[in-house]
N, C-alpha and C positions, 0 to 999 in steps of 0.2 A: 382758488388755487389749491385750497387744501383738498376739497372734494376730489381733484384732477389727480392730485398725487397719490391721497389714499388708494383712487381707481388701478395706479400705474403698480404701486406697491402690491395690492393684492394678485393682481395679475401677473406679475413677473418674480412673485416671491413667495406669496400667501396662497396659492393655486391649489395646494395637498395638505393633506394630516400632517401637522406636526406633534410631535408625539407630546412635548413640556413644554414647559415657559422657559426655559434656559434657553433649549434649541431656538422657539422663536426669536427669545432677545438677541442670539449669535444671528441668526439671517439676519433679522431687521436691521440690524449695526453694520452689517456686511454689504445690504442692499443700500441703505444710506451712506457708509462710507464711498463706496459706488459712483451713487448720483453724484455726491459732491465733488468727487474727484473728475467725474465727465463733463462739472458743472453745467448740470440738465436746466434747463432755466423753461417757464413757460413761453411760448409763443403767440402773442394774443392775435387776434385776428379783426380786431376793430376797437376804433379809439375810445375815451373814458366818452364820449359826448355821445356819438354812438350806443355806446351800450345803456346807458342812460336811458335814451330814447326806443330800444328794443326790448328795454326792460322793465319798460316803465310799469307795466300792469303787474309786474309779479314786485317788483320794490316801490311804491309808491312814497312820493317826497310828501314832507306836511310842510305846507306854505304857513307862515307868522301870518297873525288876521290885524 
């Protein structure tokens, strides 16, 4: 989820030169005040058991021996 939002942040806010660190804390604040208030939520697309099983070679479980 974090990865998802970092993507949406940089793309709808982070896209140009910001000249200081002020100006970005003012968007960043502006752009999350934003979200919360449209309360953006993720939309997943397949259940925890599912992703489990689609995901399995990139997160592998460790079975107790």
């Amino acid at each position: 989820m974090v990865e998802s939002e970092l993507s949406v942040l940089v793309h709808q806010c982070l896209n140009r030169r910001i000249a200081n660190m002020e100006t970005l804390e003012k968007e960043v604040s502006i752009w999350e005040y934003e979200r919360n208030q449209n309360r953006v939520c993720v939309d997943w697309r397949f259940r925890t058991e599912d992703a489990r099983v689609k995901l399995s070679k990139i997160y592998p479980t460790h079975q107790n021996k």
